[in-house]
LOSE-937648 format. One record per residue (C-alpha): x, y, z; residue number from 0; residue in three letters. Coordinates in steps of 0.05 Angstrom, whole numbers. Layout:
// LOSE-937648
site u: X; v: Y; w: Z; n: NUM; res: ALA;
...
END
This chain:
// LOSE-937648
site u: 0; v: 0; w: 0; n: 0; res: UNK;
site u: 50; v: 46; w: 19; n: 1; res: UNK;
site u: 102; v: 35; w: -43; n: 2; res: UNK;
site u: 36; v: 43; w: -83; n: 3; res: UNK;
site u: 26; v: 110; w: -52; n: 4; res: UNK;
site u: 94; v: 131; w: -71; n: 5; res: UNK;
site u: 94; v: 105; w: -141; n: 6; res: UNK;
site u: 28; v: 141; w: -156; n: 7; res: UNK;
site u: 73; v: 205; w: -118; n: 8; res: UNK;
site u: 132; v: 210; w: -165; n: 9; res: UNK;
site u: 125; v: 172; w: -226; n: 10; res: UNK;
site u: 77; v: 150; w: -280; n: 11; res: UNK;
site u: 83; v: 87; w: -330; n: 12; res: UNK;
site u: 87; v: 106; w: -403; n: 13; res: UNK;
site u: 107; v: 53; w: -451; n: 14; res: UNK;
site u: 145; v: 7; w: -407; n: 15; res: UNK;
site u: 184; v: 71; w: -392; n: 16; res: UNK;
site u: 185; v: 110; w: -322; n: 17; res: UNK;
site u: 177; v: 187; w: -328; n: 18; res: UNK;
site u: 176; v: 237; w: -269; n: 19; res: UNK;
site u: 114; v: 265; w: -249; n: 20; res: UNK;
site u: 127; v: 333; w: -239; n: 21; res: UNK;
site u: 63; v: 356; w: -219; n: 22; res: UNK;
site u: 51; v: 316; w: -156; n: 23; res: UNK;
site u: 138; v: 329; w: -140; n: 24; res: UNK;
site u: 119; v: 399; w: -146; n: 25; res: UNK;
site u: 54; v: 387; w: -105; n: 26; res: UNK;
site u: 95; v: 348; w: -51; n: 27; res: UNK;
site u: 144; v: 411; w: -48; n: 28; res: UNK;
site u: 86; v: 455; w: -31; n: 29; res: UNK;
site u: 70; v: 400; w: 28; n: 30; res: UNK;
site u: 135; v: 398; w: 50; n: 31; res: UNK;
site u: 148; v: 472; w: 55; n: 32; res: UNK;
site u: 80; v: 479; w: 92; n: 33; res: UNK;
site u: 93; v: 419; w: 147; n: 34; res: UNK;
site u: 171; v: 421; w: 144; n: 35; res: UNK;
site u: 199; v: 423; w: 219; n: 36; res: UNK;
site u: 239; v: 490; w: 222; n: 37; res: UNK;
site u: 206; v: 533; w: 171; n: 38; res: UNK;
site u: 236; v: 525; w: 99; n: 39; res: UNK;
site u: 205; v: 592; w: 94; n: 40; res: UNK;
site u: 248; v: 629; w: 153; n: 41; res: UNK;
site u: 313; v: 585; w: 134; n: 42; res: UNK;
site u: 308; v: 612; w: 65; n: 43; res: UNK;
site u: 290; v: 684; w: 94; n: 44; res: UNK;
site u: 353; v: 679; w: 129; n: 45; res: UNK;
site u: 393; v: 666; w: 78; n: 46; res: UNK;
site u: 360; v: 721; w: 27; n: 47; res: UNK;
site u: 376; v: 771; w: 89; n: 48; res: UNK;
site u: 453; v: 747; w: 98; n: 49; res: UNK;
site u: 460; v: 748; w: 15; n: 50; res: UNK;
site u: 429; v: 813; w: 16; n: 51; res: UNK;
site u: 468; v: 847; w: 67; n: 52; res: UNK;
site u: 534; v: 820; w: 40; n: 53; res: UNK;
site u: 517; v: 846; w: -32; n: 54; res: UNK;
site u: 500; v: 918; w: -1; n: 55; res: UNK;
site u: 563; v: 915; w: 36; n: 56; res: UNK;
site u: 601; v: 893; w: -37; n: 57; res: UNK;
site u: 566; v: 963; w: -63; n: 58; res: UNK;
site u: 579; v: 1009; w: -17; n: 59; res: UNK;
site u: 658; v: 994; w: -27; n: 60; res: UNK;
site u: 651; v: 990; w: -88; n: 61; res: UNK;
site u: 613; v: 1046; w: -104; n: 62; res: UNK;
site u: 618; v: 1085; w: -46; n: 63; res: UNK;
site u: 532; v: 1075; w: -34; n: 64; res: UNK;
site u: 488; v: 1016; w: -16; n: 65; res: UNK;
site u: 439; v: 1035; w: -70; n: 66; res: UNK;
site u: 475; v: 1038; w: -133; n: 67; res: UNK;
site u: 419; v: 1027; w: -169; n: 68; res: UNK;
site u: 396; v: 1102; w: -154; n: 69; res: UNK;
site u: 446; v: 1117; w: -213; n: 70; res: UNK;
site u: 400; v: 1073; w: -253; n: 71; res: UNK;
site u: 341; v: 1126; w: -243; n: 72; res: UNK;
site u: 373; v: 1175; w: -251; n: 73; res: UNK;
site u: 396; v: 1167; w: -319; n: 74; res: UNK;
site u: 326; v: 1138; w: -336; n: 75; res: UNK;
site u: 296; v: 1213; w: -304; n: 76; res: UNK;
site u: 353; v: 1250; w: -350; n: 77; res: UNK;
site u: 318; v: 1214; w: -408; n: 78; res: UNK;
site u: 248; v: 1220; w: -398; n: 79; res: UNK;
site u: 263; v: 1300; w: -387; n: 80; res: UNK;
site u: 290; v: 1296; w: -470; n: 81; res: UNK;
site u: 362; v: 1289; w: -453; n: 82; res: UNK;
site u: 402; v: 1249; w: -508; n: 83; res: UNK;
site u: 422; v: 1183; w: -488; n: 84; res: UNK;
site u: 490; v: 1194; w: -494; n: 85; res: UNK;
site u: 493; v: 1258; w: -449; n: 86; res: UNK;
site u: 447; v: 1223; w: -396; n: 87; res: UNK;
site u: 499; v: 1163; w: -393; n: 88; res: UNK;
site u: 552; v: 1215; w: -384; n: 89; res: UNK;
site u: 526; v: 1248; w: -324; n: 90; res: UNK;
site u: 513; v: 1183; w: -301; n: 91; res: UNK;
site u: 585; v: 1162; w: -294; n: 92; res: UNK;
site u: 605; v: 1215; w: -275; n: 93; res: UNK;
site u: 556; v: 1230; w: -219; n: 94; res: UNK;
site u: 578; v: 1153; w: -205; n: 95; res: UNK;
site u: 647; v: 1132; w: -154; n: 96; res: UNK;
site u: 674; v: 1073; w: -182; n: 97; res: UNK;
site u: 719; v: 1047; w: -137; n: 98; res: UNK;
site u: 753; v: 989; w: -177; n: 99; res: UNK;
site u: 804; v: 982; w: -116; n: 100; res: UNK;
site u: 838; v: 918; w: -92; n: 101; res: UNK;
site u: 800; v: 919; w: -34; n: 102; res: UNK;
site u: 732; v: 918; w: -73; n: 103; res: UNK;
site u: 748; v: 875; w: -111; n: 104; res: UNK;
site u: 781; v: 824; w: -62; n: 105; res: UNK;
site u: 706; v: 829; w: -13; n: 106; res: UNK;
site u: 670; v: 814; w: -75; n: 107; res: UNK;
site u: 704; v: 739; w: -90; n: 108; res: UNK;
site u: 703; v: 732; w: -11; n: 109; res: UNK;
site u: 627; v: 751; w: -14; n: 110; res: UNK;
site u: 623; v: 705; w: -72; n: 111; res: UNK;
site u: 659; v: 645; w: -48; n: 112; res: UNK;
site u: 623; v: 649; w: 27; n: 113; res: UNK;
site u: 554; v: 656; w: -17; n: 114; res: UNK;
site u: 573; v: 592; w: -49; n: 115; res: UNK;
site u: 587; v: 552; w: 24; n: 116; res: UNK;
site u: 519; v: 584; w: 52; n: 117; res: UNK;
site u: 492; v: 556; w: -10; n: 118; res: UNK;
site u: 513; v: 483; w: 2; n: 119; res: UNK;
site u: 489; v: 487; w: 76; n: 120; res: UNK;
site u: 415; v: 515; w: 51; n: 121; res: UNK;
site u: 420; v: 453; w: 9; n: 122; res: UNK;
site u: 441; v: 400; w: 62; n: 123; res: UNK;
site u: 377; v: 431; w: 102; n: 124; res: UNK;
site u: 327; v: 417; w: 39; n: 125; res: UNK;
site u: 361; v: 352; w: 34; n: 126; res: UNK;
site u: 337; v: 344; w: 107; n: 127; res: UNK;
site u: 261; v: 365; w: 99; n: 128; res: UNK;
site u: 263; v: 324; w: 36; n: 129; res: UNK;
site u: 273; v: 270; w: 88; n: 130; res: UNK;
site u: 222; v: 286; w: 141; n: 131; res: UNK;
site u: 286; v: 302; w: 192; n: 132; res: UNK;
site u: 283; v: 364; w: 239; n: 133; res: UNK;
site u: 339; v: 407; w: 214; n: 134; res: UNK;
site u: 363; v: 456; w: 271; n: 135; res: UNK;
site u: 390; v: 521; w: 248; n: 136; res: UNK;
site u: 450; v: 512; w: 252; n: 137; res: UNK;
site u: 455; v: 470; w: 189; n: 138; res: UNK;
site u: 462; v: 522; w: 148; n: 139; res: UNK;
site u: 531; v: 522; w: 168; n: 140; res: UNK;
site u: 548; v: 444; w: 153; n: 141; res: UNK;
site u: 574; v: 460; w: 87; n: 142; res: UNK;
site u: 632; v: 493; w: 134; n: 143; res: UNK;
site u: 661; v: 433; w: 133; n: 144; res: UNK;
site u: 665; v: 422; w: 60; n: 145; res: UNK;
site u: 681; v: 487; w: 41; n: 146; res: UNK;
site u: 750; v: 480; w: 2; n: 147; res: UNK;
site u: 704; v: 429; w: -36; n: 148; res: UNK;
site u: 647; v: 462; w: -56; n: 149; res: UNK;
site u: 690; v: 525; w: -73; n: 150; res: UNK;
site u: 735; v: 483; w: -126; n: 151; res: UNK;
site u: 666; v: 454; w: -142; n: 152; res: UNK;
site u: 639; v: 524; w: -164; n: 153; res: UNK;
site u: 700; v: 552; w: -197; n: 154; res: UNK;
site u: 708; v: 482; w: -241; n: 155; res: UNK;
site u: 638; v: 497; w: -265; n: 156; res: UNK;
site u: 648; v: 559; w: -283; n: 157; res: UNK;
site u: 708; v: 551; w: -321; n: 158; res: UNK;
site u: 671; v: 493; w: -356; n: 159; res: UNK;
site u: 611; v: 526; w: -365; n: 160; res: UNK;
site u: 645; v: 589; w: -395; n: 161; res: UNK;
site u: 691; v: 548; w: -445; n: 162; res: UNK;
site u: 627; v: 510; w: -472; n: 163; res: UNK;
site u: 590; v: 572; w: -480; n: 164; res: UNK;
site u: 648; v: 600; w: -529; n: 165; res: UNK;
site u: 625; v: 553; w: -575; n: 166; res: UNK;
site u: 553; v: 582; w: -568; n: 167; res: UNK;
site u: 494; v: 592; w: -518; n: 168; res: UNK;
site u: 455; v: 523; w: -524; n: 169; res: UNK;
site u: 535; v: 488; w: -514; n: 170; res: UNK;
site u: 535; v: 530; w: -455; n: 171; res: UNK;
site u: 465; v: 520; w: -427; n: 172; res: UNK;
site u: 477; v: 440; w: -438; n: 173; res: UNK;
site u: 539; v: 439; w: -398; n: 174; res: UNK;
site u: 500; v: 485; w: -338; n: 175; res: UNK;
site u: 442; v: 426; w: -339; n: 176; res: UNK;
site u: 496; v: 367; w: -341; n: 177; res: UNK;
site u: 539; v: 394; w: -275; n: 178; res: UNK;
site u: 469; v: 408; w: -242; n: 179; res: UNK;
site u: 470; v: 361; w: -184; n: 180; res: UNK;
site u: 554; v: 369; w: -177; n: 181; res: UNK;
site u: 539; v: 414; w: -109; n: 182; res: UNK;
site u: 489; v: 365; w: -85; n: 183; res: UNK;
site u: 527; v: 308; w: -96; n: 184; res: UNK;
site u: 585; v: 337; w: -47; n: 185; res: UNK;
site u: 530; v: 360; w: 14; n: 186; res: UNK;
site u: 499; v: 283; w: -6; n: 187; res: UNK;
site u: 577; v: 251; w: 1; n: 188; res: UNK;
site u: 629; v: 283; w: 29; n: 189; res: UNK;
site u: 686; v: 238; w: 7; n: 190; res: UNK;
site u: 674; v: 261; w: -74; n: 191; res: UNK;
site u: 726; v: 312; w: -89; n: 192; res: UNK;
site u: 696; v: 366; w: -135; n: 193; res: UNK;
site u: 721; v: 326; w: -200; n: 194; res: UNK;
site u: 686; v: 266; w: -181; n: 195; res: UNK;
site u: 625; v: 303; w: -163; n: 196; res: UNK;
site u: 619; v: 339; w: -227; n: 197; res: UNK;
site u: 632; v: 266; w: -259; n: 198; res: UNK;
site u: 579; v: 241; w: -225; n: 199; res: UNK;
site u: 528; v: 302; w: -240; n: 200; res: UNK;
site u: 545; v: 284; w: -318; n: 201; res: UNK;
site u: 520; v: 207; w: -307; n: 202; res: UNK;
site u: 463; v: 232; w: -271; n: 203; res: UNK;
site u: 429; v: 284; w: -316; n: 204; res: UNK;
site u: 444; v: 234; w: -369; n: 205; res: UNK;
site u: 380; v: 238; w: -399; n: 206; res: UNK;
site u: 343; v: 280; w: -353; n: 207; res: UNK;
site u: 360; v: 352; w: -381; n: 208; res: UNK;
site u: 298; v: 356; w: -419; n: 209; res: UNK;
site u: 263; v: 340; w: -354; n: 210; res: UNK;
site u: 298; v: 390; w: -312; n: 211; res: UNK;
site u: 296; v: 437; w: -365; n: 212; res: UNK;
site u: 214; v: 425; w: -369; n: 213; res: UNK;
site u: 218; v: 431; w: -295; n: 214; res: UNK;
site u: 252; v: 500; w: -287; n: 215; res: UNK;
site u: 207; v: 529; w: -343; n: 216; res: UNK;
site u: 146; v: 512; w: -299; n: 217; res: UNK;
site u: 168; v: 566; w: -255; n: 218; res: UNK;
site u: 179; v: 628; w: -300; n: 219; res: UNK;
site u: 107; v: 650; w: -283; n: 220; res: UNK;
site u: 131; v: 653; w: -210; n: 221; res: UNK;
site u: 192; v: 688; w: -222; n: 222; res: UNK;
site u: 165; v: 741; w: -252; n: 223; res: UNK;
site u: 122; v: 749; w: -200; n: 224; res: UNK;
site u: 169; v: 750; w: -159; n: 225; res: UNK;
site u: 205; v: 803; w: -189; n: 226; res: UNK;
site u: 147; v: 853; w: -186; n: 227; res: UNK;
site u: 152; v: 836; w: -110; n: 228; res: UNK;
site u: 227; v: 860; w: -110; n: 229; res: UNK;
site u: 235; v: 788; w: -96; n: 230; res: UNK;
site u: 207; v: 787; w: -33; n: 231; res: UNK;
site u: 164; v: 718; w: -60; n: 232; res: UNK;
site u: 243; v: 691; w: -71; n: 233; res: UNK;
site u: 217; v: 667; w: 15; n: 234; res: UNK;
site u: 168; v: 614; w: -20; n: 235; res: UNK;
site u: 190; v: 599; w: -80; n: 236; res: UNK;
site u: 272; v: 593; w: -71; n: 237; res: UNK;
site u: 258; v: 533; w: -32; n: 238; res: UNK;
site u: 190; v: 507; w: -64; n: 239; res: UNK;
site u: 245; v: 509; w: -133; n: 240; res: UNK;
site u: 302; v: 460; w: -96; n: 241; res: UNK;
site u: 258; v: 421; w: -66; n: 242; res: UNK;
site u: 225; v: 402; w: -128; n: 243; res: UNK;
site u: 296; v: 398; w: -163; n: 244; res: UNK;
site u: 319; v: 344; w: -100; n: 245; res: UNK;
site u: 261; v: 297; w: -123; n: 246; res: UNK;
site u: 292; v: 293; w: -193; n: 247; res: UNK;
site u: 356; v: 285; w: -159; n: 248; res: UNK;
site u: 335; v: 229; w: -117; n: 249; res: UNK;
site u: 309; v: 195; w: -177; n: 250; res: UNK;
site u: 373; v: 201; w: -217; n: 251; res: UNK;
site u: 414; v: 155; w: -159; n: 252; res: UNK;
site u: 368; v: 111; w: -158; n: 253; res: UNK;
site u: 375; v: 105; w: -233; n: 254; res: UNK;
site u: 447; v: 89; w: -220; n: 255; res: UNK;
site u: 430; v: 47; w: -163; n: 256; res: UNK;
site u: 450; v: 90; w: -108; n: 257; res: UNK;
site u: 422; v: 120; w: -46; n: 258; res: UNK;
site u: 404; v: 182; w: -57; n: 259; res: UNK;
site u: 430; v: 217; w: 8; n: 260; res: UNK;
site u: 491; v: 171; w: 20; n: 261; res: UNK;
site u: 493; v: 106; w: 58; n: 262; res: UNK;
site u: 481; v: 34; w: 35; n: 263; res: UNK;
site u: 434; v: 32; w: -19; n: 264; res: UNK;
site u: 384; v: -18; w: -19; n: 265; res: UNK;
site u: 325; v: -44; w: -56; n: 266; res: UNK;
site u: 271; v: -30; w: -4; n: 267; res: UNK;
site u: 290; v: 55; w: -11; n: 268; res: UNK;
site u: 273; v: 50; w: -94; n: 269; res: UNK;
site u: 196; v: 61; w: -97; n: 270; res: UNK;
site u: 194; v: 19; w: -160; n: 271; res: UNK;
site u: 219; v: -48; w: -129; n: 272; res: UNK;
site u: 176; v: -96; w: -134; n: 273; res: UNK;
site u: 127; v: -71; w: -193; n: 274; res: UNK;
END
């Protein structure tokens, strides 16, 4: 009864083929976000806050205010007054303190590169609610202890992501989809180095970009609407987005037979033993 329920929960039968049911993954995520023990909602409110703050703080060395983007309006008001383009963009930089120092630019990798452990410990807490666990605040910070890992992790992508897109966009949006689960893969195992996670990612998406790809579209309604929020809906749907995203990553171990948050894998864990 219960593997029945589960089946019906993630996947449907389609010519002797199994596909992922989006819909009721998506539908769980809701559930999960709703019931979760320690609020996915104030976790990810947290970590908006911290990512905000740090990015003001990059700003206001950089450019000497925390609201750069008050240069933005005011070269859009110089325009709607009749100024020419070109004179508005003048005043613009020169009303505007660019401080391309060392120092700016050294806070803005640090920012970057603390961004990207915060990241991995937000993850390890979805991973949690994902399985029904009580994650305690402070496991935001567990990717602390993986943090050389996910860093190399992050800059390895980027280089490969940036070298495939010289060949053209779609070579470069490929590559993105194909080291998609690389960062979950080290908060899931903590003995993969970043090469092996990225590896790993490739065998997993194997097959499944079209599907994640399908699945990220199915939120463009929301981001938008988040953006006329200012991104204030980012509280909801940041972690209504991963959690959905974990349910295709669970599926892709078990397609390569193995747990999909670490330990022993066995038979009983895959819903579809047995059908």
């Amino acid at each position: 009864m219960y593997t029945n329920r589960i089946k019906d929960l993630f996947f449907v039968h389609r010519r002797s083929q199994i596909m992922i049911n989006r819909v009721e993954i998506k539908r769980e995520a809701r559930e999960l976000i709703r019931t979760g023990r320690v609020s996915p909602l104030v976790m990810t409110a947290i970590v908006l806050v911290i990512s905000y703050v740090l990015g003001r703080v990059v700003n206001l060395v950089t450019y000497g205010t925390v609201f750069p983007e008050l240069y933005d309006l005011q070269y859009l008001q110089n325009v709607m007054s009749g100024m020419d383009f070109d004179a508005a963009l003048t005043i613009t930089s020169e009303t505007m303190e660019v401080r391309d120092t060392l120092a700016s630019n050294f806070l803005s990798i640090l920012v970057g590169l603390f961004t990207a452990v915060l990241m991995g410990g937000y993850y390890y807490y979805l991973m949690g609610i994902r399985q029904h666990f009580e994650m305690s605040y402070d496991s935001l910070f567990d990717g602390l202890a993986v943090a050389g890992k996910l860093i190399w992790c992050e800059i390895l992508m980027a280089i490969k992501i940036a070298l495939w897109s010289m060949l053209f966009v779609i070579p470069g949006l490929i590559a993105a989809y194909r080291y998609r689960f690389a960062i979950y893969n080290i908060m899931a195992d903590d003995s993969l180095s970043a090469g092996e996670a990225i590896a790993l990612s490739c065998k997993q998406t194997n097959g499944m970009k079209m599907d994640l790809l399908v699945l990220d579209l199915s939120f463009l309604i929301w981001a938008l609407v988040s953006a006329l929020t200012l991104n204030i809906l980012d509280v909801w749907l940041k972690p209504y987005m991963v959690l959905s995203d974990l349910a295709y990553y669970e599926e892709a171990q078990r397609r390569l037979d193995r747990a999909p948050y670490g330990g022993s894998y066995t038979a009983s864990e895959d819903p579809w033993n047995n059908v």
